[in-house]
SEKEGU-580817 format. One record per atom (N, C-alpha, C, CB): residue number from 0; residue in one letter; atom name; y negated, z, x. Coordinates in steps of 0.05 Angstrom, whole numbers. Glycine has a CB too. Layout:
residues N
+-----+----+----+--------+--------+--------+
|   i | aa | at |      Y |      Z |      X |
+-----+----+----+--------+--------+--------+
| NUM |  A | CA |      Y |      Z |      X |
...
+-----+----+----+--------+--------+--------+
end
This chain:
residues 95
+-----+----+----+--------+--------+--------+
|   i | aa | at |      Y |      Z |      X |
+-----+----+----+--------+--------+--------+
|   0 |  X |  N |     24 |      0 |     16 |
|   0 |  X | CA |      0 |      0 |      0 |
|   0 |  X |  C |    -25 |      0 |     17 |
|   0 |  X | CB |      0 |     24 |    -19 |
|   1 |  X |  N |    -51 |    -16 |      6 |
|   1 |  X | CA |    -62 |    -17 |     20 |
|   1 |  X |  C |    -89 |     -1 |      4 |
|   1 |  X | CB |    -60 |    -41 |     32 |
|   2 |  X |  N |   -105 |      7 |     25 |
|   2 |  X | CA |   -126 |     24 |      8 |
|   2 |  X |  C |   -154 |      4 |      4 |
|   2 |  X | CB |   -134 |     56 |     27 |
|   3 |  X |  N |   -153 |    -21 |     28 |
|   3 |  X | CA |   -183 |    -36 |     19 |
|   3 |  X |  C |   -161 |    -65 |     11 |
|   3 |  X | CB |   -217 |    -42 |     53 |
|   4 |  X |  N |   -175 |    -70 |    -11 |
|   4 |  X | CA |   -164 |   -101 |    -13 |
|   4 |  X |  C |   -191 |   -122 |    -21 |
|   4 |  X | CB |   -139 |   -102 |    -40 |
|   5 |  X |  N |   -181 |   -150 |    -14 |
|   5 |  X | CA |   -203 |   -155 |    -26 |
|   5 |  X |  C |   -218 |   -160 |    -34 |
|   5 |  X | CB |   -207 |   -155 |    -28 |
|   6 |  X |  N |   -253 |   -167 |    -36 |
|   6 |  X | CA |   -270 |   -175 |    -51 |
|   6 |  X |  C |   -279 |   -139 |    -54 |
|   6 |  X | CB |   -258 |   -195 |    -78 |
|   7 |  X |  N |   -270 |   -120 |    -42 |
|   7 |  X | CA |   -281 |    -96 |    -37 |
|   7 |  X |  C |   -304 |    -92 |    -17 |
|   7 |  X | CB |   -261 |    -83 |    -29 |
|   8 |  X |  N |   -327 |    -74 |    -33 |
|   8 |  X | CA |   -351 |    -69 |     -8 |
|   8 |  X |  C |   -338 |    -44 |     11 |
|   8 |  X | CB |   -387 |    -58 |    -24 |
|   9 |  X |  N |   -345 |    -53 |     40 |
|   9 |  X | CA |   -344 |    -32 |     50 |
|   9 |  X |  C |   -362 |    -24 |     68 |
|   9 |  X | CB |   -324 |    -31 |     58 |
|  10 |  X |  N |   -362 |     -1 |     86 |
|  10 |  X | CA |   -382 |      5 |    103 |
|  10 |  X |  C |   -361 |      3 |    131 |
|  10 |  X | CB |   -399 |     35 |     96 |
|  11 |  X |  N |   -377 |     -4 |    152 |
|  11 |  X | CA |   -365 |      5 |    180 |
|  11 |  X |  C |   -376 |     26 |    195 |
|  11 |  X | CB |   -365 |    -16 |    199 |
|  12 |  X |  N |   -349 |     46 |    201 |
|  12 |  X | CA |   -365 |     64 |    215 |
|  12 |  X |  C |   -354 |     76 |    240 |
|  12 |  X | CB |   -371 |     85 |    198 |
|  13 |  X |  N |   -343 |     51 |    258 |
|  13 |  X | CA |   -343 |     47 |    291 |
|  13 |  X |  C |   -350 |     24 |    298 |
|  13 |  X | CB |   -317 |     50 |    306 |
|  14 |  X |  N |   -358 |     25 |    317 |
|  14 |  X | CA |   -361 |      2 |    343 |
|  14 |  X |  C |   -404 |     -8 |    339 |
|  14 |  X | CB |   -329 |    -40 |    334 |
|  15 |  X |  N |   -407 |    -34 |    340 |
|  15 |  X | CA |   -425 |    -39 |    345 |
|  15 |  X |  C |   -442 |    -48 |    320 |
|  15 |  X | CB |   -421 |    -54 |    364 |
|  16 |  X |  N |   -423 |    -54 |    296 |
|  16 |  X | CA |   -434 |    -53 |    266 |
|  16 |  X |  C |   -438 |    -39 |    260 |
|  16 |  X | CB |   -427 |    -58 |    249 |
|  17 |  X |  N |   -436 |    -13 |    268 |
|  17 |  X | CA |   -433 |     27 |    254 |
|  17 |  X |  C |   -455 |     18 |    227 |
|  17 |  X | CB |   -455 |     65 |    285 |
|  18 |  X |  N |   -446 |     17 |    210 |
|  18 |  X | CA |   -473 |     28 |    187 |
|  18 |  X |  C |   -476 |     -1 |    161 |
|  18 |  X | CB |   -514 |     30 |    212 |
|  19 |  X |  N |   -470 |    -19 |    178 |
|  19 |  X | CA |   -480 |    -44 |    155 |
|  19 |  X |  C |   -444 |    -44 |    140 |
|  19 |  X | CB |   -495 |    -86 |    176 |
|  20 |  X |  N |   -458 |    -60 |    113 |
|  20 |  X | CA |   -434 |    -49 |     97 |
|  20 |  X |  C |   -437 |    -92 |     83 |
|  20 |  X | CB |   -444 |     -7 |     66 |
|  21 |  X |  N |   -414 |    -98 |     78 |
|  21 |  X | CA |   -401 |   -120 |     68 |
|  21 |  X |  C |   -386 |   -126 |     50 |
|  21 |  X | CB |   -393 |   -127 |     80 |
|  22 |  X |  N |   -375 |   -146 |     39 |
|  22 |  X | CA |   -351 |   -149 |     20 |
|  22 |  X |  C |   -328 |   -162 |     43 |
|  22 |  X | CB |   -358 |   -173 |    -11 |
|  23 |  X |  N |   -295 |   -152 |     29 |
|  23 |  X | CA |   -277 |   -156 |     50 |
|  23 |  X |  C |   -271 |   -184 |     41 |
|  23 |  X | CB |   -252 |   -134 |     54 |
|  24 |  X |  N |   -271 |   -205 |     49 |
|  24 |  X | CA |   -259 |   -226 |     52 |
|  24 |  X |  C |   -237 |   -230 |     58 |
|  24 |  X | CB |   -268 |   -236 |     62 |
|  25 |  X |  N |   -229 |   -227 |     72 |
|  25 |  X | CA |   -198 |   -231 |     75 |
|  25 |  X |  C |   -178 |   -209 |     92 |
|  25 |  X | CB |   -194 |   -259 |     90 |
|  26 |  X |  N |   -162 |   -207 |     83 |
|  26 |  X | CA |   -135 |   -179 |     89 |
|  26 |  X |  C |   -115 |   -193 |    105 |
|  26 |  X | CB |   -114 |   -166 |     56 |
|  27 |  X |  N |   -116 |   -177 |    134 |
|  27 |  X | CA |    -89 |   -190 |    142 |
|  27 |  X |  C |    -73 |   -162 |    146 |
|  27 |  X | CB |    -89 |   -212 |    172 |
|  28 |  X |  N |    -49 |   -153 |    133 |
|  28 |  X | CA |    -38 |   -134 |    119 |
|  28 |  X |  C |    -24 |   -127 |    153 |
|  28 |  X | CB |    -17 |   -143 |     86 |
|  29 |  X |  N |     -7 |   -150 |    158 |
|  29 |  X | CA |     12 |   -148 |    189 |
|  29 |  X |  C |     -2 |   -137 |    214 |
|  29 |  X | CB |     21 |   -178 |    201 |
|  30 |  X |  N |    -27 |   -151 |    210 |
|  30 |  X | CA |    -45 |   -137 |    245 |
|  30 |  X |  C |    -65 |   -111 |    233 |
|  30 |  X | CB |    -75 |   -169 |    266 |
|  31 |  X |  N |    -64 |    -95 |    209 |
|  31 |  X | CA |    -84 |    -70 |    200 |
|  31 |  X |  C |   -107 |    -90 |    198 |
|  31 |  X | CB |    -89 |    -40 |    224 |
|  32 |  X |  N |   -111 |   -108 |    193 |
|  32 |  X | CA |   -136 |   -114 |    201 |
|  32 |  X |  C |   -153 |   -142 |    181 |
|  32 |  X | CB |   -131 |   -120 |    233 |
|  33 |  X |  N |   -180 |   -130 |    177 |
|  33 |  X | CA |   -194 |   -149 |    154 |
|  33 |  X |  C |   -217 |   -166 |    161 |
|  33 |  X | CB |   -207 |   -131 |    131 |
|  34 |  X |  N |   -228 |   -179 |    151 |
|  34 |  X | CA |   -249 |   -194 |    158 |
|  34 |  X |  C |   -276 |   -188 |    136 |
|  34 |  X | CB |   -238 |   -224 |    158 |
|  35 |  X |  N |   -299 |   -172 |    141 |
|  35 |  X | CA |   -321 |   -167 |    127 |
|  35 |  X |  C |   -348 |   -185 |    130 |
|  35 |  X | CB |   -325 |   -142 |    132 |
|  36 |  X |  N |   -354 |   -198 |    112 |
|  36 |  X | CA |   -377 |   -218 |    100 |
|  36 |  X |  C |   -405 |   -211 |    126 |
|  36 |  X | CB |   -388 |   -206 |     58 |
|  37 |  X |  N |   -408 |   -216 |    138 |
|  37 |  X | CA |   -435 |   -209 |    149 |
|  37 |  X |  C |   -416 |   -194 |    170 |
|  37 |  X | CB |   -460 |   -192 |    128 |
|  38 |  X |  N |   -402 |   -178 |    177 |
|  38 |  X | CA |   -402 |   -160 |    201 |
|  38 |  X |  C |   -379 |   -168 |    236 |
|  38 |  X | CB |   -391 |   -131 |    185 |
|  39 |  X |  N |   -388 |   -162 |    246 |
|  39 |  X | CA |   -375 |   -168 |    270 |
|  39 |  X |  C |   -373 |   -200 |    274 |
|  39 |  X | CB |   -346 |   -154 |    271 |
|  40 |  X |  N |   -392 |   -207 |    273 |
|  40 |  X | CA |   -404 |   -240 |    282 |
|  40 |  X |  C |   -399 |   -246 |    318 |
|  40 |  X | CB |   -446 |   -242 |    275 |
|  41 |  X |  N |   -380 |   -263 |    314 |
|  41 |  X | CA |   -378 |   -272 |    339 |
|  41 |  X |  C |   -384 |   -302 |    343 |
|  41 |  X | CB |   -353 |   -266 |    348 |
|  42 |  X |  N |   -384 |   -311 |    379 |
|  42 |  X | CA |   -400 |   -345 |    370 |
|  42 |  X |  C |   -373 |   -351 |    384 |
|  42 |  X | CB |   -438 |   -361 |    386 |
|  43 |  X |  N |   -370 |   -384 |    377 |
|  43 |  X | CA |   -339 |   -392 |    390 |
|  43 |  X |  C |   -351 |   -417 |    397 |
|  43 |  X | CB |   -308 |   -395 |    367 |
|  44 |  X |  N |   -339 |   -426 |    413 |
|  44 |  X | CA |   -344 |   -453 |    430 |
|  44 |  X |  C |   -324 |   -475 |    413 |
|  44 |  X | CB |   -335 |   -449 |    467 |
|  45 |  X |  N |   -336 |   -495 |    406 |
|  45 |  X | CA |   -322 |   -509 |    395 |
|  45 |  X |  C |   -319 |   -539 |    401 |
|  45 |  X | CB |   -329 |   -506 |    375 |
|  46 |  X |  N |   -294 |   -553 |    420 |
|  46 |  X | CA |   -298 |   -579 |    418 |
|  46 |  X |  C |   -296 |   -604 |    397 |
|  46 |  X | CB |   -286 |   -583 |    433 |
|  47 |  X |  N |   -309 |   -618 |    403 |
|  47 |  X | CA |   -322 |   -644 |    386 |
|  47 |  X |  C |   -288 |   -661 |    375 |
|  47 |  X | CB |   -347 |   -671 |    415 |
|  48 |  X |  N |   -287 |   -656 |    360 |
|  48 |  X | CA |   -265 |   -670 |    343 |
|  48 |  X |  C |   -271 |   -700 |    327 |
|  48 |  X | CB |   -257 |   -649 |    319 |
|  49 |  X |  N |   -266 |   -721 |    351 |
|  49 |  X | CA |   -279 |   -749 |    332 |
|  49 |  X |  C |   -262 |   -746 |    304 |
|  49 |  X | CB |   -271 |   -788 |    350 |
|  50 |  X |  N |   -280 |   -770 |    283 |
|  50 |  X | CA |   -305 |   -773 |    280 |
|  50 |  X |  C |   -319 |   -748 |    252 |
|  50 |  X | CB |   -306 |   -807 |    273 |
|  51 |  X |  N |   -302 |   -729 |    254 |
|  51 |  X | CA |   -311 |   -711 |    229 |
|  51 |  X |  C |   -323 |   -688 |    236 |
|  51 |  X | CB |   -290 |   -703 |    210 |
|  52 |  X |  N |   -316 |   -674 |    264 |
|  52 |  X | CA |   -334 |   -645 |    268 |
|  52 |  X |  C |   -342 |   -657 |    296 |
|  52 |  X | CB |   -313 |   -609 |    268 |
|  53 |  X |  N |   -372 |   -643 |    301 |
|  53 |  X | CA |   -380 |   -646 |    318 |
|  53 |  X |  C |   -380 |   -623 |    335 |
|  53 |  X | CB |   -397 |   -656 |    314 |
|  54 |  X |  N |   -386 |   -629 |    362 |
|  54 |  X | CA |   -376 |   -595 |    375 |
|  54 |  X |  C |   -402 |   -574 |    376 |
|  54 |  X | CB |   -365 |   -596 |    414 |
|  55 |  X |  N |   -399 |   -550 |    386 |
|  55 |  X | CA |   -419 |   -542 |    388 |
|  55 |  X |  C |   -406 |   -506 |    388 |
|  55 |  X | CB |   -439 |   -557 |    367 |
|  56 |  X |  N |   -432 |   -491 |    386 |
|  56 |  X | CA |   -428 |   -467 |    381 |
|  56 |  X |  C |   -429 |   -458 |    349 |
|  56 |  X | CB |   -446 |   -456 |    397 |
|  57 |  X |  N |   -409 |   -440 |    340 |
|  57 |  X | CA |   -417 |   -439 |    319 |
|  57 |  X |  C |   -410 |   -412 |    310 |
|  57 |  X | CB |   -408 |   -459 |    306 |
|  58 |  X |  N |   -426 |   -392 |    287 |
|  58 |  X | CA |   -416 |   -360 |    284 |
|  58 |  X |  C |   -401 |   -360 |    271 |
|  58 |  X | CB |   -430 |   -339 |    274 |
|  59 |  X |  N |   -383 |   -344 |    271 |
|  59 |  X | CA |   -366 |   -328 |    249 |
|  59 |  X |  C |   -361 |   -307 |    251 |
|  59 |  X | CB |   -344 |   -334 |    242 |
|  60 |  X |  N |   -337 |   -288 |    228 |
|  60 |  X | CA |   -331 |   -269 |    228 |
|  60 |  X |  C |   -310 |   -257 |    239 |
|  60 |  X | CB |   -332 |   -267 |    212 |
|  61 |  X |  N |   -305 |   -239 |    259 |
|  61 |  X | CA |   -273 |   -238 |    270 |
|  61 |  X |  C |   -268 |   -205 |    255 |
|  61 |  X | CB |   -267 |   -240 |    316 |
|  62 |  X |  N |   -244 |   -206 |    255 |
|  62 |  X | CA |   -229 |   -183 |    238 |
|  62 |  X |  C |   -231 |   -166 |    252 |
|  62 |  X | CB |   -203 |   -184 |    231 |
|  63 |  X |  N |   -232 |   -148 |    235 |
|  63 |  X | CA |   -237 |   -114 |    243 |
|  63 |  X |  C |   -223 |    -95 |    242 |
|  63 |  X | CB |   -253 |   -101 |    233 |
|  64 |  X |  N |   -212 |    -81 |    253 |
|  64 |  X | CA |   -185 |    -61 |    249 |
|  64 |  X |  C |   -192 |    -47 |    220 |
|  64 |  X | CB |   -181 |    -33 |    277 |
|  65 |  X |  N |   -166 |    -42 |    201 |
|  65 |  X | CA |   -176 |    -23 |    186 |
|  65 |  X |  C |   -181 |      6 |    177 |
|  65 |  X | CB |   -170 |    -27 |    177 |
|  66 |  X |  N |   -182 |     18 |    209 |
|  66 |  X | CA |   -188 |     46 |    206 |
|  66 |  X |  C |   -217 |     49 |    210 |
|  66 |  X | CB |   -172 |     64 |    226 |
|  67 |  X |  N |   -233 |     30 |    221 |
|  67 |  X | CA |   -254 |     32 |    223 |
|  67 |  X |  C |   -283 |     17 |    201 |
|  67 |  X | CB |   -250 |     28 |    247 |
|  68 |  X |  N |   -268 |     15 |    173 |
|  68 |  X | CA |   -286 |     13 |    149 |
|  68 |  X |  C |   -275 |     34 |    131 |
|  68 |  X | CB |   -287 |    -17 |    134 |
|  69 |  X |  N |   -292 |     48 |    111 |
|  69 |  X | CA |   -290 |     64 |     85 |
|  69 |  X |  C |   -297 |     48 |     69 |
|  69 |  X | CB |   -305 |     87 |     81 |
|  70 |  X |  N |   -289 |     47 |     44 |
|  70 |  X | CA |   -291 |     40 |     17 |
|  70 |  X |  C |   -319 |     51 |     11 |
|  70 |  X | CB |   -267 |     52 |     -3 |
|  71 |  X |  N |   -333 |     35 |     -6 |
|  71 |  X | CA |   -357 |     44 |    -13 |
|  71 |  X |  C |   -353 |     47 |    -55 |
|  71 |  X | CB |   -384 |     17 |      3 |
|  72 |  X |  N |   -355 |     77 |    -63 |
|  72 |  X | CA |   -345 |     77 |    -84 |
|  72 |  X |  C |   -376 |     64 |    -98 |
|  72 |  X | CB |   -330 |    107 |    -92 |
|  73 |  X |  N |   -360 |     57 |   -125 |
|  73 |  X | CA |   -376 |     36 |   -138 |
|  73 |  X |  C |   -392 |     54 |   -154 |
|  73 |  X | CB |   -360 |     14 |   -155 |
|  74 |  X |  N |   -382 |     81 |   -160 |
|  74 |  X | CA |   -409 |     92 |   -173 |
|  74 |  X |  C |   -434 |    104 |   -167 |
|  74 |  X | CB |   -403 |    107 |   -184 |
|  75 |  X |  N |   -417 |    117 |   -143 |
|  75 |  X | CA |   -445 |    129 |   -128 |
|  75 |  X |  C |   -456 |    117 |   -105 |
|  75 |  X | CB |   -443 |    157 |   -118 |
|  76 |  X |  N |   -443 |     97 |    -93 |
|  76 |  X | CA |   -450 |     87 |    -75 |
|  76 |  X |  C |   -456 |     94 |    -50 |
|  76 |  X | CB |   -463 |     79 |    -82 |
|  77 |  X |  N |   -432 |    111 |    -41 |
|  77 |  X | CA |   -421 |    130 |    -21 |
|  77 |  X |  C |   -399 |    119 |     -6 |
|  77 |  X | CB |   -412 |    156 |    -34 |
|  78 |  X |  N |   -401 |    117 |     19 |
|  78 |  X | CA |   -368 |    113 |     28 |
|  78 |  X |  C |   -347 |    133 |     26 |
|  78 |  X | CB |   -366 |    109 |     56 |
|  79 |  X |  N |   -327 |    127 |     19 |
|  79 |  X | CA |   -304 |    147 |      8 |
|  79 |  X |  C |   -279 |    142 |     21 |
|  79 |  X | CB |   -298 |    144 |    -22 |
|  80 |  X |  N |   -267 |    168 |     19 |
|  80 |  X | CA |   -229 |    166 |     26 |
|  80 |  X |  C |   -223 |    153 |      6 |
|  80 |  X | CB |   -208 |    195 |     26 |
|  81 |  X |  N |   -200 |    142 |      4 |
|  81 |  X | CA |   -181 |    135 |    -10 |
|  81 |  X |  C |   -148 |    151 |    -12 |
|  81 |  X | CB |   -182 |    111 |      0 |
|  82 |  X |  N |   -150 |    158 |    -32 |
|  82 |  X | CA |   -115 |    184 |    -28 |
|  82 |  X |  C |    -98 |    172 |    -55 |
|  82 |  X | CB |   -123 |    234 |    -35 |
|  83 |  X |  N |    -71 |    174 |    -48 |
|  83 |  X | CA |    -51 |    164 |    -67 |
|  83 |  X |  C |    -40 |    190 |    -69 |
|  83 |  X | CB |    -29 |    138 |    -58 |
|  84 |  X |  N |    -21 |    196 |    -99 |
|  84 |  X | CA |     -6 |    213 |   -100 |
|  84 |  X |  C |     15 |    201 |   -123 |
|  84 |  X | CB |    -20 |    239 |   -105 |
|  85 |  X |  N |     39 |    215 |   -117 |
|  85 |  X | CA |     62 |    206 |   -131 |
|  85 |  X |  C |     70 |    213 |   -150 |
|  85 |  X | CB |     79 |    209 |   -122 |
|  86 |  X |  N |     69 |    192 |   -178 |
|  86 |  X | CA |     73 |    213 |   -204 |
|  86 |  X |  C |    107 |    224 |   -198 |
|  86 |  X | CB |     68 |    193 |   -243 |
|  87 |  X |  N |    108 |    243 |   -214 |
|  87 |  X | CA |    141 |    257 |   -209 |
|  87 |  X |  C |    154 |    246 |   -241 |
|  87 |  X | CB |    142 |    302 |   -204 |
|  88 |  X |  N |    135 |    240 |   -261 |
|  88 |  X | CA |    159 |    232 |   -281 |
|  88 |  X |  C |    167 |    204 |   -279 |
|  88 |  X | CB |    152 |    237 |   -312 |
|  89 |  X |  N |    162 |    183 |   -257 |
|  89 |  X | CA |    164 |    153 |   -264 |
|  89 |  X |  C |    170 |    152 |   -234 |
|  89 |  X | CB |    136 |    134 |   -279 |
|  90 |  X |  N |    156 |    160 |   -211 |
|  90 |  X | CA |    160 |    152 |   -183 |
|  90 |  X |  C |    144 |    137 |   -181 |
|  90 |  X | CB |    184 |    141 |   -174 |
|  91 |  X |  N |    122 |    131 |   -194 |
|  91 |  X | CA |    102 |    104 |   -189 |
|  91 |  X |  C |     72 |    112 |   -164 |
|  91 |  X | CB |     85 |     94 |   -229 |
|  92 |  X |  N |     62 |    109 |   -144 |
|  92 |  X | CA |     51 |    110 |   -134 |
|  92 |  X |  C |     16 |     97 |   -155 |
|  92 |  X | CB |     66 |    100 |   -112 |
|  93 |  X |  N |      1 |    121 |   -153 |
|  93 |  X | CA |    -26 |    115 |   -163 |
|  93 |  X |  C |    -48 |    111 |   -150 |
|  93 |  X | CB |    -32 |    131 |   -178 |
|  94 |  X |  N |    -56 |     98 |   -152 |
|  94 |  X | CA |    -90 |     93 |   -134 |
|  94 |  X |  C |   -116 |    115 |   -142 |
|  94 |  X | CB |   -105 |     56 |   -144 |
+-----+----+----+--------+--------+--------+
end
């Protein structure tokens, strides 16, 4: 189970983004690790692929471990834990 999935806002709170907060774009579940809208912008060198991309430098987003974003809850607009507990009459795990 995962605690951010998404199209979830979150905040980052290590490394060199500490503080700006995003929506998660994409989950990669195997490496812990997500990709957030705006954060951890890196530039990549890109060669010229005739005749449809041209080369150049260009930004994007590289993925971010997921211990280092919180969920930003939607009511108060706080970063938050996330905790599961196990119902005992069904066995179903709850969010």
């Amino acid at each position: 189970m995962q605690r951010v999935r998404r199209n979830d806002t979150v905040m980052v709170i290590a490394g060199r983004d500490r503080g700006k907060t995003g929506t998660v774009r994409r989950v990669l579940p195997k490496d812990d690790r997500l990709v957030v809208q705006g954060v951890n912008i890196i530039k990549k060198h890109m060669r010229a692929r005739p005749p449809s991309q041209p080369g150049g430098i260009i930004e994007r987003e590289a993925p971010l471990h997921i211990s280092n974003v919180m969920p930003i809850c939607t009511r108060c607009s706080h970063p938050t834990r996330v905790g599961y507990h196990r119902r005992e009459d069904c066995g179903e795990d709850m969010d």
